[in-house]
FIKOLZA-1660 file (N, C-alpha, C; in steps of 0.1 Angstrom, whole numbers, plus 5000, padded with zeros to 4 digits):
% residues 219
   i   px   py   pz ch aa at
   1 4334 2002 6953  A  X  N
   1 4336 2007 6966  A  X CA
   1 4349 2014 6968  A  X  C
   2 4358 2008 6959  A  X  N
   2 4372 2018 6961  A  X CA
   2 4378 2029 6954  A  X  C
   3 4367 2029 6942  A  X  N
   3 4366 2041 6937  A  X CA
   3 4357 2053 6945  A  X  C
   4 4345 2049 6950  A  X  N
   4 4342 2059 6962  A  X CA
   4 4354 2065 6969  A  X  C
   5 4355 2054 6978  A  X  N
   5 4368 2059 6990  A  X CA
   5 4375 2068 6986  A  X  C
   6 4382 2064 6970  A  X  N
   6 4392 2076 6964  A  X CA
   6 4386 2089 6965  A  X  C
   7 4370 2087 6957  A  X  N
   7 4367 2097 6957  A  X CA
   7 4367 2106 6969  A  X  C
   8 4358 2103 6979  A  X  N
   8 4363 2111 6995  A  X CA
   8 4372 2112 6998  A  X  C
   9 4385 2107 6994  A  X  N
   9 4395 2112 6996  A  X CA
   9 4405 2126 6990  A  X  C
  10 4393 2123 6978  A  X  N
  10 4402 2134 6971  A  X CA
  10 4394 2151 6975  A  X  C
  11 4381 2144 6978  A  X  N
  11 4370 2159 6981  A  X CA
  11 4376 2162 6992  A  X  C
  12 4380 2156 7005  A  X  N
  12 4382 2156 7014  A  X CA
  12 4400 2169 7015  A  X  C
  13 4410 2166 7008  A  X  N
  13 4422 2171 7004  A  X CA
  13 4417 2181 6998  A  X  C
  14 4408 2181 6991  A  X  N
  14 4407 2197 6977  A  X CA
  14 4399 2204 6988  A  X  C
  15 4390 2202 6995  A  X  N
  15 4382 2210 7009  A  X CA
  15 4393 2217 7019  A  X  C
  16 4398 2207 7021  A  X  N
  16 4414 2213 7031  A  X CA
  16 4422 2225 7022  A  X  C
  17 4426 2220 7013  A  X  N
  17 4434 2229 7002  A  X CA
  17 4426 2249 7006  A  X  C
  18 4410 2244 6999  A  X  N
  18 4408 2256 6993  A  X CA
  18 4406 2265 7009  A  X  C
  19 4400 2254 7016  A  X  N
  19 4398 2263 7030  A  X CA
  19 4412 2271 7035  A  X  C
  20 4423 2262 7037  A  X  N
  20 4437 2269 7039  A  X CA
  20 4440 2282 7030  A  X  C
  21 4436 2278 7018  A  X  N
  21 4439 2291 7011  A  X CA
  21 4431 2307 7013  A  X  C
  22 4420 2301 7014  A  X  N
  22 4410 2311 7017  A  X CA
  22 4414 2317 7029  A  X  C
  23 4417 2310 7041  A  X  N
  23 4421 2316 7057  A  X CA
  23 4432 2319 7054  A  X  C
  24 4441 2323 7046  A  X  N
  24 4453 2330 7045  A  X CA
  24 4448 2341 7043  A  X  C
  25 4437 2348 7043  A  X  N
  25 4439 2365 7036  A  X CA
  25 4432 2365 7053  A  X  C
  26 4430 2356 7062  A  X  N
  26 4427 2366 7078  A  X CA
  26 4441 2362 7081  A  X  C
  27 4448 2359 7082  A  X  N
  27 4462 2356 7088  A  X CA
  27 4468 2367 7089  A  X  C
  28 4474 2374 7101  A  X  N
  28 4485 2384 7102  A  X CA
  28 4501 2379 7107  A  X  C
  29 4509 2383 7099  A  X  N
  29 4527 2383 7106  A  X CA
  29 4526 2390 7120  A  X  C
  30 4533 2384 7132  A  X  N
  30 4531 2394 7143  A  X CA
  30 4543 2401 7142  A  X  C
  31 4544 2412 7145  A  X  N
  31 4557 2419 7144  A  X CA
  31 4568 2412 7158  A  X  C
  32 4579 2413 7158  A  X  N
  32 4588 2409 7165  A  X CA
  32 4587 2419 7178  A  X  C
  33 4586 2416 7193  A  X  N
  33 4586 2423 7205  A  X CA
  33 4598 2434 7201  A  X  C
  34 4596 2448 7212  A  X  N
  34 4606 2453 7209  A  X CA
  34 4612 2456 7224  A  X  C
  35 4625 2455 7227  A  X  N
  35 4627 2460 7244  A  X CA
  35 4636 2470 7243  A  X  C
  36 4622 2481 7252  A  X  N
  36 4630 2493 7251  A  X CA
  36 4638 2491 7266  A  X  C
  37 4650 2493 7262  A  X  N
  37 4662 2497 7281  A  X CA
  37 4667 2505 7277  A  X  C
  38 4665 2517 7272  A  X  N
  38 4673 2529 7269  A  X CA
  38 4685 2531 7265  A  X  C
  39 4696 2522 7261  A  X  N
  39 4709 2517 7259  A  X CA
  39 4714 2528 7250  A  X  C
  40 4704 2532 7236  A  X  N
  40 4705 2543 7226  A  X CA
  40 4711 2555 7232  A  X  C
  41 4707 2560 7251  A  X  N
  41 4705 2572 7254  A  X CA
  41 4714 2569 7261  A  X  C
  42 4726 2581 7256  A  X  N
  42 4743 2585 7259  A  X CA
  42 4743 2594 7267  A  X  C
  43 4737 2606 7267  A  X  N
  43 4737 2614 7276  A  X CA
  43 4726 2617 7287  A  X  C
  44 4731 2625 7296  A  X  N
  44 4723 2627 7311  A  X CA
  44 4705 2635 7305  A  X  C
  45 4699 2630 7310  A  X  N
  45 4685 2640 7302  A  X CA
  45 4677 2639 7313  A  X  C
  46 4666 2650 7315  A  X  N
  46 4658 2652 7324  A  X CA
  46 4647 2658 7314  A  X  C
  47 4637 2656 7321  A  X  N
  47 4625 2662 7310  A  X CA
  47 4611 2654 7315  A  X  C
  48 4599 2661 7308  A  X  N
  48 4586 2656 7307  A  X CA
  48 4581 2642 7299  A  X  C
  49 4591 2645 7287  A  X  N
  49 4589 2635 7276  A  X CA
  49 4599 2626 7272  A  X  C
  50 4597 2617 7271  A  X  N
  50 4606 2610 7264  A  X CA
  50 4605 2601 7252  A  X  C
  51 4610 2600 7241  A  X  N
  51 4612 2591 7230  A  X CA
  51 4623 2581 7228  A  X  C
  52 4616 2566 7224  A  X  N
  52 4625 2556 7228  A  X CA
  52 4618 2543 7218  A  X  C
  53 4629 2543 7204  A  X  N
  53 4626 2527 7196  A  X CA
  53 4605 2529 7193  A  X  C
  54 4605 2540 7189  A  X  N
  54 4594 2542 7183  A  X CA
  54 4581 2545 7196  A  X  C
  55 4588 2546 7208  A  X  N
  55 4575 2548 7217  A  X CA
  55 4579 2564 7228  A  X  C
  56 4570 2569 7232  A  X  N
  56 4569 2580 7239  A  X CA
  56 4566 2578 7251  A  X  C
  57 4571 2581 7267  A  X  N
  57 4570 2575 7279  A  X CA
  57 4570 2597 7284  A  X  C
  58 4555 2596 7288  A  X  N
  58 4552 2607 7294  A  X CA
  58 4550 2611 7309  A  X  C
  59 4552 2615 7312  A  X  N
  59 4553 2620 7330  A  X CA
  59 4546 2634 7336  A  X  C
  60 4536 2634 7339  A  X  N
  60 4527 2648 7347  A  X CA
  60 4530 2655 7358  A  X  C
  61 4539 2652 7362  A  X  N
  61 4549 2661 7371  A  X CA
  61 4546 2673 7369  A  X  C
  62 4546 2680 7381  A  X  N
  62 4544 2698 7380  A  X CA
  62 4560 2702 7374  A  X  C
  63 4569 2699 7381  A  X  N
  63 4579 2702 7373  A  X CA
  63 4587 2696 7363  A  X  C
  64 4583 2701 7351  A  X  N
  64 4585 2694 7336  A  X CA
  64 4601 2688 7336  A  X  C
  65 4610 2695 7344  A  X  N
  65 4623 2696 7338  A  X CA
  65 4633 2682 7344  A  X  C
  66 4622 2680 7355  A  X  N
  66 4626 2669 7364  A  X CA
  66 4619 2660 7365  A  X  C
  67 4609 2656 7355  A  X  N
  67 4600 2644 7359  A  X CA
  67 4606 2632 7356  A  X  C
  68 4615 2628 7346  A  X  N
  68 4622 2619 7343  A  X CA
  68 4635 2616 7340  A  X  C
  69 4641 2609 7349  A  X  N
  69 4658 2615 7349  A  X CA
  69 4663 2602 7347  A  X  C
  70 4675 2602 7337  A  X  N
  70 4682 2596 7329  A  X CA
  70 4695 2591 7344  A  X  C
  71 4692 2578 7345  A  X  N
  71 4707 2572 7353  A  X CA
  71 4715 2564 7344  A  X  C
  72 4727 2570 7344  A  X  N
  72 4738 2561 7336  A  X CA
  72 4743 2548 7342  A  X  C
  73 4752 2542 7336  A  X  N
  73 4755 2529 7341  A  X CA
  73 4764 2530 7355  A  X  C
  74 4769 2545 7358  A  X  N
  74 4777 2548 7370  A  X CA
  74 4769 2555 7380  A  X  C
  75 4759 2555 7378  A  X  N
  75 4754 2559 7387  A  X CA
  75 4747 2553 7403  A  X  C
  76 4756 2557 7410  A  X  N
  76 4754 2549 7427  A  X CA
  76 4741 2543 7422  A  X  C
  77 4728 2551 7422  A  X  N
  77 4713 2542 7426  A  X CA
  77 4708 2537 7416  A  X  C
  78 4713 2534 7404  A  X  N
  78 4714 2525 7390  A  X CA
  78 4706 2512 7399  A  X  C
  79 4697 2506 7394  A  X  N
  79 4692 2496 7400  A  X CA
  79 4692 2480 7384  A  X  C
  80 4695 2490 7377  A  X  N
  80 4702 2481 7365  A  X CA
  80 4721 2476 7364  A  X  C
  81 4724 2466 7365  A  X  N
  81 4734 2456 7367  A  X CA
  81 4745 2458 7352  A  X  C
  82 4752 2473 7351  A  X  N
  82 4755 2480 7337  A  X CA
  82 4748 2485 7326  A  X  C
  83 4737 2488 7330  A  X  N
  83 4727 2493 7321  A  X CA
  83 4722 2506 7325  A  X  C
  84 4713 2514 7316  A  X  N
  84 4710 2526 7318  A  X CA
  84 4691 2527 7324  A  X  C
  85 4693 2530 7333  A  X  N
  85 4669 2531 7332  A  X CA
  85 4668 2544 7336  A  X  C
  86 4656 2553 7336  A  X  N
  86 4646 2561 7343  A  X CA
  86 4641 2560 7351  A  X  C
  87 4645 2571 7357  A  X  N
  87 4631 2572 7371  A  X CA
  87 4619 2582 7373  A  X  C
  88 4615 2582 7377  A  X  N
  88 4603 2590 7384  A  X CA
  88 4610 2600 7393  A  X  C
  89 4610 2610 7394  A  X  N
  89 4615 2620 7399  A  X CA
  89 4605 2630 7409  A  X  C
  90 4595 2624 7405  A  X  N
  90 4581 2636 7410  A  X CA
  90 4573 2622 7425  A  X  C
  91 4573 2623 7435  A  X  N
  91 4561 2611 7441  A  X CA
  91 4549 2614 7435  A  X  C
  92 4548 2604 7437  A  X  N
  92 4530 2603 7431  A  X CA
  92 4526 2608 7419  A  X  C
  93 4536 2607 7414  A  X  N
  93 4532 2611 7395  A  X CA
  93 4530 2599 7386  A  X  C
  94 4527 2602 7376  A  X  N
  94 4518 2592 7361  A  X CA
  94 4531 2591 7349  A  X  C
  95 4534 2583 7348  A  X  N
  95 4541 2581 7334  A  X CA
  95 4533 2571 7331  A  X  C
  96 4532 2576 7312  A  X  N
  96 4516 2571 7305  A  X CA
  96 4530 2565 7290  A  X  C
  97 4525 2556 7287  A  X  N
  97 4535 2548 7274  A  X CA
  97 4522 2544 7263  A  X  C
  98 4528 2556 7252  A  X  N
  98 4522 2554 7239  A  X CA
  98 4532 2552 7230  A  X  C
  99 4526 2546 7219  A  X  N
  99 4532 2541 7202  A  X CA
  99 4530 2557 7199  A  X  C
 100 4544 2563 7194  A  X  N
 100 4544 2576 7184  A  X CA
 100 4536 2576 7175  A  X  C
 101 4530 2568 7168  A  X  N
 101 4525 2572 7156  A  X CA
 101 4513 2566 7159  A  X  C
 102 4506 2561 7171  A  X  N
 102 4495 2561 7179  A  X CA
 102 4491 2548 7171  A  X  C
 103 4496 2536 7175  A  X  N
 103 4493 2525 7171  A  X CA
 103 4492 2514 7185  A  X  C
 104 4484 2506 7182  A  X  N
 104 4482 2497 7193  A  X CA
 104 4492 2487 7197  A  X  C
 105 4493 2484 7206  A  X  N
 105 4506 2476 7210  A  X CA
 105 4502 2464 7221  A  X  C
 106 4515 2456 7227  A  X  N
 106 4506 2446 7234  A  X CA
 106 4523 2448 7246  A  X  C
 107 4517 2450 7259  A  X  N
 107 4526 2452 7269  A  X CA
 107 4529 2438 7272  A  X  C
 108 4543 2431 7275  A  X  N
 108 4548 2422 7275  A  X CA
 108 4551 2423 7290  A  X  C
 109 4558 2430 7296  A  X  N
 109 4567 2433 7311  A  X CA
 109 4572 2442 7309  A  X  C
 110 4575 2452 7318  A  X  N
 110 4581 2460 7329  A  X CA
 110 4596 2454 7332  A  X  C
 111 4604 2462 7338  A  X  N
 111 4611 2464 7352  A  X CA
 111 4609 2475 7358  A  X  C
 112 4608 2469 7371  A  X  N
 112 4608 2479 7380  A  X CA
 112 4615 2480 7394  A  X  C
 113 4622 2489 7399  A  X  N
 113 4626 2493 7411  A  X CA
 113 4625 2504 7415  A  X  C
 114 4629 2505 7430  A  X  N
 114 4626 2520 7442  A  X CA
 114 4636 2527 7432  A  X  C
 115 4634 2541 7436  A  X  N
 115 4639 2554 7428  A  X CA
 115 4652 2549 7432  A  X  C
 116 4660 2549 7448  A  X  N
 116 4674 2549 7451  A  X CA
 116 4678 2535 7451  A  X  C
 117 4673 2524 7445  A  X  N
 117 4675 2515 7451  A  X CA
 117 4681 2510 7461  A  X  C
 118 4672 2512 7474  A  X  N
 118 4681 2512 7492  A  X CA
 118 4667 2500 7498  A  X  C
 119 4662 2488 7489  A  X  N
 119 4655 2480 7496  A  X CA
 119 4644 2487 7497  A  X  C
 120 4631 2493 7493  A  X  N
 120 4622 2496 7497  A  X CA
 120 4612 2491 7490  A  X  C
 121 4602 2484 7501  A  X  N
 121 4589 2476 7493  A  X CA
 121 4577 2490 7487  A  X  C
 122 4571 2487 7477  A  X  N
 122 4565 2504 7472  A  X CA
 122 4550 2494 7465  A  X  C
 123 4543 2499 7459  A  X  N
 123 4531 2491 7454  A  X CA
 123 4528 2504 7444  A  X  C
 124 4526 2497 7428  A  X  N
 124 4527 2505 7419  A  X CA
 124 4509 2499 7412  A  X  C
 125 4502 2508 7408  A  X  N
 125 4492 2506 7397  A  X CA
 125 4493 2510 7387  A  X  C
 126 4490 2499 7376  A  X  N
 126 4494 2503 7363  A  X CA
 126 4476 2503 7358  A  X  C
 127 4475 2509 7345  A  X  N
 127 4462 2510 7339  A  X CA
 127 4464 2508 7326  A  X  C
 128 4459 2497 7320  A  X  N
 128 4461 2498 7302  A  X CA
 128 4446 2497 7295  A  X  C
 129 4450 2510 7284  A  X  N
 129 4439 2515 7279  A  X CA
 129 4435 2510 7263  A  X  C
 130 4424 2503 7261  A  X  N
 130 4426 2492 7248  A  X CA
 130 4418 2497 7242  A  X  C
 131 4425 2495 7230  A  X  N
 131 4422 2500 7215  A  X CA
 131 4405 2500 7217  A  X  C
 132 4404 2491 7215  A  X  N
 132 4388 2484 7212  A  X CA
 132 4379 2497 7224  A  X  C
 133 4384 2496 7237  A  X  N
 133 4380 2507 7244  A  X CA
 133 4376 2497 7258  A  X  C
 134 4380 2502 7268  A  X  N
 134 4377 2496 7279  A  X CA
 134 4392 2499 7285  A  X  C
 135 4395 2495 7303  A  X  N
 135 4406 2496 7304  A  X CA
 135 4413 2483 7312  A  X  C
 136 4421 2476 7313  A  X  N
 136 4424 2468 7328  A  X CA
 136 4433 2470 7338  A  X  C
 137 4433 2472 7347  A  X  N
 137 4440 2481 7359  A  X CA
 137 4447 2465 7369  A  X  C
 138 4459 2465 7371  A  X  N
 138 4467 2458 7379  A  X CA
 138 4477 2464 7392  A  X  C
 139 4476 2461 7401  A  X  N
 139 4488 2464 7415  A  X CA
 139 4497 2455 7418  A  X  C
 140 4508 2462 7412  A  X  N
 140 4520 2449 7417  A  X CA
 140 4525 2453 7434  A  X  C
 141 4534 2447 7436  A  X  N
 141 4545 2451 7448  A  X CA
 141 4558 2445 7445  A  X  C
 142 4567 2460 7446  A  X  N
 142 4581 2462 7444  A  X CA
 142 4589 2455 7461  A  X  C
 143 4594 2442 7461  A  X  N
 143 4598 2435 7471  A  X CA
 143 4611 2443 7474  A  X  C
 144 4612 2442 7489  A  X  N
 144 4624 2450 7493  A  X CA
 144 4640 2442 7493  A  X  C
 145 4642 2442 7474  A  X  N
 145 4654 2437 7474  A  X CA
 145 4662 2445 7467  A  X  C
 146 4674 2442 7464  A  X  N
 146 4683 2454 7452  A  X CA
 146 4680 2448 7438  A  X  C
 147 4681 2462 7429  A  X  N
 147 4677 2456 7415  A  X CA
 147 4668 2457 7411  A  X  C
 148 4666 2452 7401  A  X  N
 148 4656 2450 7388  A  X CA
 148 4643 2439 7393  A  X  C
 149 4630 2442 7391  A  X  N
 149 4621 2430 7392  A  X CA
 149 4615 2432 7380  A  X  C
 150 4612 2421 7375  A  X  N
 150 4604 2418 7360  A  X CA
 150 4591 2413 7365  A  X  C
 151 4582 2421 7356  A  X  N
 151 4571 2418 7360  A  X CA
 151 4559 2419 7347  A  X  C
 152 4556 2407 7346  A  X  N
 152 4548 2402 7332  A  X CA
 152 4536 2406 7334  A  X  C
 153 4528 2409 7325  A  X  N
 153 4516 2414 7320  A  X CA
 153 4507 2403 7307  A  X  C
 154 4512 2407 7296  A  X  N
 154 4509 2402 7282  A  X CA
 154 4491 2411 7281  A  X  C
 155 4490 2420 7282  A  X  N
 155 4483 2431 7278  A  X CA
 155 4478 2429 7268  A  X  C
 156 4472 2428 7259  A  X  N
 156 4474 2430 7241  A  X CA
 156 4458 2444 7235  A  X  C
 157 4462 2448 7222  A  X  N
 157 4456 2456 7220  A  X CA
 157 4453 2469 7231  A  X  C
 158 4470 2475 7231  A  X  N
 158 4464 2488 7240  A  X CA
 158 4466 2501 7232  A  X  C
 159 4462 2511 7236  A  X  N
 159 4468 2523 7226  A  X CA
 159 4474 2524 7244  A  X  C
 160 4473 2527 7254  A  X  N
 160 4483 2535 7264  A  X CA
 160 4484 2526 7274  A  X  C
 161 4493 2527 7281  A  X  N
 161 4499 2524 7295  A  X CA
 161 4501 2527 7306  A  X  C
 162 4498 2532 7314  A  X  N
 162 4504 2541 7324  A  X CA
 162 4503 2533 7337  A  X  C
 163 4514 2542 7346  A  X  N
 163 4516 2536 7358  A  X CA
 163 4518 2547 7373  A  X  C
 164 4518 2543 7383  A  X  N
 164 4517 2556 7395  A  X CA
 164 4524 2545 7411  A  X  C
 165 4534 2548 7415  A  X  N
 165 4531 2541 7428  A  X CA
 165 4521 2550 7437  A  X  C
 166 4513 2537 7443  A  X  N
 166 4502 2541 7454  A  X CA
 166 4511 2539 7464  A  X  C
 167 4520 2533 7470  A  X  N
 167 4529 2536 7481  A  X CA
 167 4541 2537 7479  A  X  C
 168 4552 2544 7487  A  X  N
 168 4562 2545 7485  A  X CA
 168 4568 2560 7475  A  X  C
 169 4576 2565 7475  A  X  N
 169 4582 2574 7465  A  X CA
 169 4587 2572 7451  A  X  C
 170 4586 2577 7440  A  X  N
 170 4594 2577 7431  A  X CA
 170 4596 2564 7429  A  X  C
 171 4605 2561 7414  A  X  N
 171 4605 2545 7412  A  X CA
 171 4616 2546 7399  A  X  C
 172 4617 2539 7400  A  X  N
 172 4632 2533 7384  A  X CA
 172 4622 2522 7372  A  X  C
 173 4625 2528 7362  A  X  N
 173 4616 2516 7350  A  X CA
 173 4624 2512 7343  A  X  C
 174 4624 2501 7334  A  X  N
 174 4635 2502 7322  A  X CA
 174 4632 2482 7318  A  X  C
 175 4639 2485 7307  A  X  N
 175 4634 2470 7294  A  X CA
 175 4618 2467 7294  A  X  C
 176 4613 2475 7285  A  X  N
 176 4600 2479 7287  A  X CA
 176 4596 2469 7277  A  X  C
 177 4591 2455 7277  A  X  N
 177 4593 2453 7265  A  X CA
 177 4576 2448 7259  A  X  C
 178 4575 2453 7245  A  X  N
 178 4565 2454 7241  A  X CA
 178 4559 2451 7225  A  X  C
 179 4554 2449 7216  A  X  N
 179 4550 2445 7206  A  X CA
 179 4540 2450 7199  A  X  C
 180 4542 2459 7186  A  X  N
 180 4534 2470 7177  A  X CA
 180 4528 2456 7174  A  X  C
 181 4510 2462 7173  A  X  N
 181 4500 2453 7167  A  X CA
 181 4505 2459 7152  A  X  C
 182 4503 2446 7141  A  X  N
 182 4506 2455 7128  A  X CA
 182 4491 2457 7123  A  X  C
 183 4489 2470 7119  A  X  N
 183 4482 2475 7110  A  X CA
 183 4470 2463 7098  A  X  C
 184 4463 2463 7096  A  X  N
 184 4460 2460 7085  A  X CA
 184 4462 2459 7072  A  X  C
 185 4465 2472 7068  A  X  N
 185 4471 2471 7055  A  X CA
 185 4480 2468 7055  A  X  C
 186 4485 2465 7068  A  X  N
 186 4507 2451 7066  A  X CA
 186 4504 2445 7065  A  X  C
 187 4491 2436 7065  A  X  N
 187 4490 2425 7069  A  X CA
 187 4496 2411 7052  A  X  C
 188 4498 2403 7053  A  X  N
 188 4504 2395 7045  A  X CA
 188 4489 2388 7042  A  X  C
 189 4479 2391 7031  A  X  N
 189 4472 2383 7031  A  X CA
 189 4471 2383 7016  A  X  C
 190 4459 2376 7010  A  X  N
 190 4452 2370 6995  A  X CA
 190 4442 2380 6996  A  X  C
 191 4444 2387 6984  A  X  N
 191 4431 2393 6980  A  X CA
 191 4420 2385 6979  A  X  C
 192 4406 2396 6974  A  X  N
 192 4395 2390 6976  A  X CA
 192 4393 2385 6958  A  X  C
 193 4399 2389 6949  A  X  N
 193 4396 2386 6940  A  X CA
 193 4407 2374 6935  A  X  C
 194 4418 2373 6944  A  X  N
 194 4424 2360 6942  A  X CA
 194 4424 2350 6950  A  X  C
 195 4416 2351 6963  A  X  N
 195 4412 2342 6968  A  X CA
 195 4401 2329 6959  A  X  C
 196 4391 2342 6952  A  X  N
 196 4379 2337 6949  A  X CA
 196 4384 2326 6935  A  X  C
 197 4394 2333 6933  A  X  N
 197 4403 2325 6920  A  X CA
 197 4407 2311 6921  A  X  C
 198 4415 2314 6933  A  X  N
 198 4418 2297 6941  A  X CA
 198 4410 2290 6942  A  X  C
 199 4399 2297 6948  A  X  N
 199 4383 2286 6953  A  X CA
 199 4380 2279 6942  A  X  C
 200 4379 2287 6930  A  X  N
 200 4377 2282 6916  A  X CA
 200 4384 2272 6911  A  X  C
 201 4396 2275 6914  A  X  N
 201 4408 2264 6908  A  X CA
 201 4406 2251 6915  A  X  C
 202 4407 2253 6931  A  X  N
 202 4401 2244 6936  A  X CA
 202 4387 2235 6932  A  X  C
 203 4377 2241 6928  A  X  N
 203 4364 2234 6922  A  X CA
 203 4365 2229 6914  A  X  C
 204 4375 2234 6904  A  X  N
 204 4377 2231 6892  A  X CA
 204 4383 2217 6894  A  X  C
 205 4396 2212 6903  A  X  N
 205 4402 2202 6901  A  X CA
 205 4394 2191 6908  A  X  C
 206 4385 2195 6918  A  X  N
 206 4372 2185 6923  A  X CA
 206 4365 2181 6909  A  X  C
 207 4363 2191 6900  A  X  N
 207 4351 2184 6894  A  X CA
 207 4357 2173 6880  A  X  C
 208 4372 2176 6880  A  X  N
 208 4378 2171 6871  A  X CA
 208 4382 2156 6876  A  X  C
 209 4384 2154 6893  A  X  N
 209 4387 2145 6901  A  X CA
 209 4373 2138 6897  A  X  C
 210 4363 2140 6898  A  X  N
 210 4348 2133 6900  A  X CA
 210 4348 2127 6887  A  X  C
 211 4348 2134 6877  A  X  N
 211 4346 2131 6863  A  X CA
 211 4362 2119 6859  A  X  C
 212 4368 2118 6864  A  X  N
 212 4379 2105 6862  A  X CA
 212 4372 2094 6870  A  X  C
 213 4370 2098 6881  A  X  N
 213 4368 2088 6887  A  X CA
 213 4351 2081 6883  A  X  C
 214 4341 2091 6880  A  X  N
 214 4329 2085 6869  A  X CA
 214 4334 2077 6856  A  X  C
 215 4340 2080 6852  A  X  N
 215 4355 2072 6840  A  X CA
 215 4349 2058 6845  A  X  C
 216 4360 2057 6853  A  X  N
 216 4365 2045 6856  A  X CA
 216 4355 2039 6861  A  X  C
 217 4345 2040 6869  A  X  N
 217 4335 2031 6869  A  X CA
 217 4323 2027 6862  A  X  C
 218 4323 2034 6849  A  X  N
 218 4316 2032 6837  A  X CA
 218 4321 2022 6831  A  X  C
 219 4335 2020 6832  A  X  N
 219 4345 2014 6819  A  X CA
 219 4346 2001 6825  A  X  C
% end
């Protein structure tokens, strides 16, 4: 009877083993979030486009040269507390947030405030557009206080972002923070021909386990 028991115990452990090893080739590393606050960007910039820590933040404004304007940390309507953000320059325009090298990502939070920050409640819709294909669309509201509001999401699998206030003018964004899905071929896994190796090895020490323990209850 207690050479059984061993025995299920040992099939039981070598089952665990090979299954662990085999689910290591679906296992991915998640890459580390990244938050973009613009801190890299020294000088005053205005423009259509922008590049930032591997991501592109675009704006449809009729006029390209002023769709997105760079506030320094001295700047009166800075709505960041020594820090640098962007604003929207255009009412009722679209800034859309893609991965440069058009990779999927997972939106974490925002900040957001009024363009001047002078207290103004505003209501913003954002739309995120997922890999897989489909979209989910959310409306926050920008409370009429000074400053920065953080505002969580956890989005995952999007290729885009984008955002528009439905009320109110213009708006300030900044610590965008966000997380590259990694690729597949990053992924840290066991091939398929050394998986199948393990499984082997695995059987192998099952069957060498069975045959000791048939040993011993012959003898």
């Amino acid at each position: 009877m207690r050479n059984a028991i061993g025995l299920m115990r040992i099939m039981k452990k070598s089952f665990v083993i090979i299954f662990t090893i085999v689910g290591l080739s679906f296992v991915s590393m998640p890459a580390n979030a990244t938050v973009i606050d613009f801190e890299e960007i020294s000088r005053p910039y205005s423009g259509n486009s922008l590049n930032s820590k591997g991501f592109n933040f675009f704006n449809d404004c009729g006029n390209y040269a002023l769709c997105i304007l760079h506030r320094d940390r001295d700047n009166t309507y800075n709505a960041s507390s020594g820090g640098v953000t962007f604003a929207h320059n255009s009412p009722q325009s679209t800034t859309s947030l893609t991965h440069i090298d058009g990779l999927a990502f997972d939106l974490i939070s925002i900040d957001f405030a009024d363009y001047f920050n002078f207290l103004v409640s505003q209501h913003i819709t954002l739309i995120g557009t997922y890999a897989r294909g489909g979209t989910v669309t959310q409306t926050i509201a920008l409370r009429a206080i000074f400053g920065l509001e953080t505002f969580t999401f956890n989005w995952q699998g999007l290729t885009q972002v984008s955002w528009v206030e439905t009320s109110g003018n213009w708006l300030q964004f900044d610590n965008v923070v966000v997380q590259t899905v990694v690729p597949r071929h990053n992924w840290i896994e066991v091939s398929a021909p050394a998986s199948i190796a393990l499984l082997g090895f695995g059987l192998l020490g099952l069957f060498a386990a069975r045959r000791k323990q048939g040993h011993k209850i012959t003898t």
